[in-house]
C-alpha positions in Angstrom: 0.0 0.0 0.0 2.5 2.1 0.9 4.6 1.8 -2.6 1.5 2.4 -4.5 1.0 5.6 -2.2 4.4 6.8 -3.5 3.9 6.0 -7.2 0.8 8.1 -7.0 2.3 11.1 -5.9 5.5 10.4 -7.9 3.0 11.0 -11.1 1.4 13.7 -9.4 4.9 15.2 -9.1 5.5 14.6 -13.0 1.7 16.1 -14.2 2.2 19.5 -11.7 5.8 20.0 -13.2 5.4 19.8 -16.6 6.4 23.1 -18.1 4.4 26.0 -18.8 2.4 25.3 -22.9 0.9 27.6 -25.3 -2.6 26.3 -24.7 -5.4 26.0 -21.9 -6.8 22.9 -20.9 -10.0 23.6 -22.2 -8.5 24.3 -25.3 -7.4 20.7 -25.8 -9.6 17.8 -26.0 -8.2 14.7 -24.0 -7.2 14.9 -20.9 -5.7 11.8 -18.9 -4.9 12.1 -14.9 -5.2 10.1 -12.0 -7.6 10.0 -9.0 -7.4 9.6 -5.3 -9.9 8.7 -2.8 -12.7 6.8 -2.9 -11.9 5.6 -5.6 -8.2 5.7 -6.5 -7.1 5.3 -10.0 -6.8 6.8 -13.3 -9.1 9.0 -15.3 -9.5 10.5 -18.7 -12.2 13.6 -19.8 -12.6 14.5 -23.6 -14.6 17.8 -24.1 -17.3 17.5 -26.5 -18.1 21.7 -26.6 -17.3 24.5 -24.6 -19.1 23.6 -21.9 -19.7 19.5 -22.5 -17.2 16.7 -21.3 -17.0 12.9 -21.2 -15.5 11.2 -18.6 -14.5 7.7 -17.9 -12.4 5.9 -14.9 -11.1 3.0 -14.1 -10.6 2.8 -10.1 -9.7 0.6 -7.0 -11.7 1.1 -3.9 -10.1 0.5 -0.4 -12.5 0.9 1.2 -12.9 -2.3 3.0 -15.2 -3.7 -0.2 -11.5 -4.0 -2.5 -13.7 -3.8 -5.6 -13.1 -2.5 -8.8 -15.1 0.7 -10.2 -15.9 1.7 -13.9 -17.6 5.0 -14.3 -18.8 7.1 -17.5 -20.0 10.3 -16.9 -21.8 13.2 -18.8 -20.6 16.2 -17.4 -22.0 20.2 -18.0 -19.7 23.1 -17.0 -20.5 26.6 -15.3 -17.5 29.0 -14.8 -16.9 31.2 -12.7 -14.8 34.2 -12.8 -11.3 34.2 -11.9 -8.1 36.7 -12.5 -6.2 34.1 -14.3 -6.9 30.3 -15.7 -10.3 28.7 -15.7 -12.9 27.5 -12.8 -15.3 25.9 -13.6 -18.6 24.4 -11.2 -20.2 20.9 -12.7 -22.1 18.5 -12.4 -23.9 15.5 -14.7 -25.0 11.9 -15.0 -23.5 9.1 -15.5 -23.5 4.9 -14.9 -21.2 3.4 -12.3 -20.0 -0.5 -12.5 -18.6 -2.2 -8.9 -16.6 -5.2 -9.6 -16.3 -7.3 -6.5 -17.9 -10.5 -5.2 -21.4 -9.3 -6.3 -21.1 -7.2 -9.2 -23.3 -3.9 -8.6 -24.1 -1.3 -11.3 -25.9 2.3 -10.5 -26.9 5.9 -11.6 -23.7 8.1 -10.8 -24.3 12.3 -10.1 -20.7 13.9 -9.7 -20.8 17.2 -8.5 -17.1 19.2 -8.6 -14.8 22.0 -9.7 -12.2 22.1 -11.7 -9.5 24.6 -11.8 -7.3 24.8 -15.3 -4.4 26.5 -15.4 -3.5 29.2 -17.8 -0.6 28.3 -20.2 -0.4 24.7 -18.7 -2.3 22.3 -20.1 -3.6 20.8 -16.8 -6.3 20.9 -14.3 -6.7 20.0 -10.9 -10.2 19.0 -9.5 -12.5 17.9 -6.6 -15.7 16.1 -7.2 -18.0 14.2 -5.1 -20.5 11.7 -6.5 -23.7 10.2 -5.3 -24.2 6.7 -6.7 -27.5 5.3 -6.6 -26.7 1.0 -6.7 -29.5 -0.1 -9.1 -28.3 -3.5 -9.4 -28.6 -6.1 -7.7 -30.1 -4.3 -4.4 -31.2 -0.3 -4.0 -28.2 1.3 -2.2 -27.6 5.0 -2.1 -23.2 5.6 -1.7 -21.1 8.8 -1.7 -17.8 8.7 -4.0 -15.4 11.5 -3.6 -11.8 12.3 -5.4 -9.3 15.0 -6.4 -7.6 14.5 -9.1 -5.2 16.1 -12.1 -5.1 15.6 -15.6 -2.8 16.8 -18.9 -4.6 17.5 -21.6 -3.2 16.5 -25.0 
């Protein structure tokens, strides 16, 4: 646990250092990161518009249930104004699928900011995510992360 701890914030490291770039995050449609929290892993967002995303993860929960989570969200995007990069509030809908013993699969509704950096293709976010388990029993859970991501 304690390695895997270390690798994550040795990638963290890498994504916060990489050099000042012509373009905005927003201005660049992929963007690949990592997570941490409930769940940990990694996590990619592809903007659709100028205020429309995609995203999809792939995550480990440690939660005492060591399951693994797929999520795909639809996400919509209200900013906020700030002296220099991008905030933006959002929120959306999306599908959530628990691997573990019993596989469960649910409605997802993250909730989060993101904060992109002017010149730097990257942004750095919180979100928070109410998951209503649909499958195979009615259970109401709360996901939460921060994250980063480089956009390409």
């Amino acid at each position: 646990m304690r390695r895997k701890a270390i690798g994550v914030m040795l990638l963290l490291v890498i994504f916060l250092s990489a050099g000042p770039l012509q373009a905005q995050a927003q201005d660049k449609k992929l963007g690949l990161g990592i997570i941490l929290g409930e769940p940990t892993g990694v996590i990619a967002k592809y903007w659709t518009g100028n205020r429309t995303a995609f995203d999809i993860a792939g995550s480990w929960s440690f939660s005492g249930e060591n399951a693994f989570h797929l999520h795909a969200d639809y996400l919509l995007h209200s900013f906020i104004k700030v002296d220099t990069g991008k905030l933006a509030f959002y929120y959306g809908i999306g599908a959530r699928l628990n691997l573990q013993d019993d596989a469960r699969f649910g409605i997802k509704f993250p909730l989060g900011l993101s904060y992109m950096f002017e010149n730097t293709p990257i942004d750095i976010f919180f979100e928070i995510g109410p998951v209503m388990d649909l499958i195979p029993d009615t259970e109401l859970k709360l996901l939460g992360f921060f994250g980063v991501r480089y956009f390409f």
